[in-house]
N, C-alpha and C positions, 0 to 999 in steps of 0.2 A: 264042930258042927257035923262033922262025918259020923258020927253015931246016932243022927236021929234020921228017923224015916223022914220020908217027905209029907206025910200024913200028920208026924208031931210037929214035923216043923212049921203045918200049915196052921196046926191048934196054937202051939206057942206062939205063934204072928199074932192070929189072931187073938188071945189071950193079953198078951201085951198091949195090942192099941187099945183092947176093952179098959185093962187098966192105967192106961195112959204112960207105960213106962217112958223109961228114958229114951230120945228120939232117935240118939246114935245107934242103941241097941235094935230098935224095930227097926230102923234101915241097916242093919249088921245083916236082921233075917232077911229081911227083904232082898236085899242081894246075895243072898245065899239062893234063896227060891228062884231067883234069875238067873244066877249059875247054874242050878241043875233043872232047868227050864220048866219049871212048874209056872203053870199058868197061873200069872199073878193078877189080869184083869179077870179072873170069875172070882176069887177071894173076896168074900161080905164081909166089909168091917162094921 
């Protein structure tokens, strides 16, 4: 996860719930984007 921006990391969240991946995975990012405190309540899914 240390090699993507916070900017891809927001695209691939949100890419993922579009496609409805696996749920473990979109909370993988999802608490990565809370670790490095990106604000996760402006994120449109």
């Amino acid at each position: 996860m240390r090699y993507l921006s916070d900017q891809m990391l927001v695209e691939v969240y949100q890419r993922a719930v579009d496609l409805q991946l696996d749920n473990e995975f979109i909370q993988l990012l999802f608490e990565e984007m809370k670790r490095r405190a990106i604000a996760t309540d402006r994120i449109v899914v």
